[in-house]
C-alpha positions in Angstrom: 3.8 52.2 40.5 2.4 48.8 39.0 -1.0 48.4 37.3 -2.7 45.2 38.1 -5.2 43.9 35.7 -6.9 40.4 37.6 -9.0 38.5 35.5 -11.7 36.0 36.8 -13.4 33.4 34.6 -14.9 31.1 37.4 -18.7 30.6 37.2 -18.8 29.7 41.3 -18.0 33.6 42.5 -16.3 34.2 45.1 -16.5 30.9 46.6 -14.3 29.9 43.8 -10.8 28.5 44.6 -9.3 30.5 41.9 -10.8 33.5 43.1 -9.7 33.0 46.0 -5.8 32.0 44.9 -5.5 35.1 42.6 -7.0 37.1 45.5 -4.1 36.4 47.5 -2.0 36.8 44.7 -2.8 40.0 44.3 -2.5 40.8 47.7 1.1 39.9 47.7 1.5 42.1 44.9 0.0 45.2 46.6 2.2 44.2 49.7 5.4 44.7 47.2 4.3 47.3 45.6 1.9 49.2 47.8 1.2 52.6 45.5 -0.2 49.6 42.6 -3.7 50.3 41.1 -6.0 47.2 40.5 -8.5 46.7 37.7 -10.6 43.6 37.7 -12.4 41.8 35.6 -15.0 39.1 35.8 -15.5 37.3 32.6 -17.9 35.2 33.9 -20.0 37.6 35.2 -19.9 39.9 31.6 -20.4 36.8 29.8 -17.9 37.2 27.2 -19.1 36.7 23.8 -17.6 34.2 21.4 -16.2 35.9 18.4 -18.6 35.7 15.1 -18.1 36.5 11.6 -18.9 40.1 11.8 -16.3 41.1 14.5 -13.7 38.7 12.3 -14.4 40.2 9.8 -14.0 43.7 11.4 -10.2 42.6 13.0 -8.8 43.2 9.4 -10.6 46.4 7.9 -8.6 49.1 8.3 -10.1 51.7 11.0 -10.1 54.3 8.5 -12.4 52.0 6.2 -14.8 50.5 9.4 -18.3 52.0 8.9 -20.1 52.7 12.2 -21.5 49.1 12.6 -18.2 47.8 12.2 -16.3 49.9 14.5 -19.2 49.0 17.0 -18.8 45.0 16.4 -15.1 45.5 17.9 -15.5 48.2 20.2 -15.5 45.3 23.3 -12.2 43.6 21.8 -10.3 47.1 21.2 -11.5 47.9 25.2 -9.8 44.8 25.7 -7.0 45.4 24.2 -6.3 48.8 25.4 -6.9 47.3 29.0 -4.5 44.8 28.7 -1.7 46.9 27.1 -2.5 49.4 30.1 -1.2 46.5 33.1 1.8 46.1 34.0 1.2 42.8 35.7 -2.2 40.2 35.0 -3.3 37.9 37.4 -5.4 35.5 35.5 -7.9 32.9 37.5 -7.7 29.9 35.7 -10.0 26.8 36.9 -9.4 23.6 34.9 -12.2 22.5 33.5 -12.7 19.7 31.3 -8.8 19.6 31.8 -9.3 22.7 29.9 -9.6 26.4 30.3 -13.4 28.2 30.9 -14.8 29.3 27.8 -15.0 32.7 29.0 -11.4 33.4 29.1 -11.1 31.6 25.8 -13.1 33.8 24.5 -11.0 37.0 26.5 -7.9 35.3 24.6 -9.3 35.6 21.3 -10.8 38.8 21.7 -7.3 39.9 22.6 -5.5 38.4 19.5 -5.6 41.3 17.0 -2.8 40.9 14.0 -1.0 43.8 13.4 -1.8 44.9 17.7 -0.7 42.1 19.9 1.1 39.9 17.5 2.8 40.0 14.3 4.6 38.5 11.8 8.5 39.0 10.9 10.6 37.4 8.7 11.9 34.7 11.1 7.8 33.8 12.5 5.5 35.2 14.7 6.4 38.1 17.2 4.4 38.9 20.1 3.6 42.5 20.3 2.2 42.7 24.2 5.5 42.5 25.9 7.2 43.8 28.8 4.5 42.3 31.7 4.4 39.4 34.2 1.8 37.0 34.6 0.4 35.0 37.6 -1.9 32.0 37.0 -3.8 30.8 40.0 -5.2 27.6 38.6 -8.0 25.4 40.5 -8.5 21.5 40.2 -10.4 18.6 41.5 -7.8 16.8 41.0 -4.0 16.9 41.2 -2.3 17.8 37.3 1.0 19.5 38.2 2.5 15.5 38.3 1.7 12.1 38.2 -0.6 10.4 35.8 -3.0 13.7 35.5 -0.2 16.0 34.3 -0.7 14.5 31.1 -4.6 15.9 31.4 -3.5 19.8 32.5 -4.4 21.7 29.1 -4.6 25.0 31.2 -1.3 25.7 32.3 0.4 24.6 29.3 -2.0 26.5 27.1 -1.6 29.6 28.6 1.9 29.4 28.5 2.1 28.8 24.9 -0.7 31.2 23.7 0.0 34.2 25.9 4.1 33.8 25.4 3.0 33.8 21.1 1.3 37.2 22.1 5.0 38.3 24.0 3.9 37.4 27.7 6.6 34.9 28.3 7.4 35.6 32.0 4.6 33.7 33.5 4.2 31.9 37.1 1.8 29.3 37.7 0.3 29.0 41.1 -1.9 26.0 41.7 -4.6 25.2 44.4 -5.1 21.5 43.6 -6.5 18.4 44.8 -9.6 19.9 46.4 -11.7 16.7 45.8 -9.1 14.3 46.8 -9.5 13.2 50.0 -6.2 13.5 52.3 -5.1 16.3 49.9 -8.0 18.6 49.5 -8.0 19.7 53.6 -4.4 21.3 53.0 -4.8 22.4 49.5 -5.5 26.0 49.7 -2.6 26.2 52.5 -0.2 25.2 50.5 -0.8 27.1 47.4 -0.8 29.8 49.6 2.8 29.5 50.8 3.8 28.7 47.5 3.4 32.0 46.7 6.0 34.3 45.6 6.2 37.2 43.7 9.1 38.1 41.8 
């Protein structure tokens, strides 16, 4: 039995393309492994909050030395944590934006990044401590990034790749929906990420 954990960090809803996408995706993971359990999780909707001093602060005081405020600053990001940890596989809806990533799940990301809990160091470099899990991406853009001149503008998928394979999730699949305002490209767009779907 798989756990699914499917994030959402698109401020359109469910009329988002992304939504949408990782939807499908996780459809198609359900349809491989039908006894799964899903947890989801709209960033948007929560409205993550950006990490401050007080909850940075908090990441390095040993529990044993947190006073009550303290242990109350971080009680989101350890949730967070202990969610994550919990999936076996995360979808992750990822609309480009600003040829970057939403806020929201920027803020998810660092939220997530505890030293000494998902990542570490060893005597060779950093070593990712959430391992063992696959990732699906379904990413949404205007335009088309996955080649030609706008490749060089996609900060999402290579982003993700890098940050969440530092943390140990290094078996990750990018599924795009692109194109959607380019004429002659947009009408087929969602079709095709559709059937480019496939779930290892």
């Amino acid at each position: 039995m798989k756990h699914i954990l499917h994030l959402k960090s698109s401020i359109q809803g469910e009329a988002s393309y992304s939504v949408k996408l990782g939807h499908t995706i996780v459809e198609k993971i359900q349809g491989k492994y039908p006894d799964s359990t899903l947890d989801e999780l709209n960033l948007a909707d929560i409205e993550m909050p950006h990490l401050n001093p007080a909850v940075l602060r908090a990441f390095f005081i040993p529990k044993d030395q947190q006073t009550a405020a303290e242990k109350e600053s971080i009680h989101l990001s350890d949730e967070l944590v202990k969610q994550l940890f919990a999936a076996d596989i995360l979808v992750i809806g990822a609309p480009l934006i600003n040829f970057t990533i939403h806020s929201a799940l920027k803020a998810w990301i660092d939220h997530i990044t505890r030293a000494g809990i998902t990542f570490g160091y060893g005597e060779n470099g950093p070593v990712g401590k959430v391992t063992g899990k696959k990732v699906y991406v379904a990413m949404s853009s205007g335009g088309v990034y996955s080649e030609g001149p706008g490749k060089a503008n996609d900060f999402v998928a290579p982003y993700l790749k890098a940050f969440l394979g530092f943390l140990g999730m290094t078996d990750l699949t990018v599924f795009r929906v692109e194109g959607l305002k380019v004429p002659g490209v947009k009408e087929h767009a969602m079709k095709k990420a559709i059937e480019s779907i496939k779930i290892d």
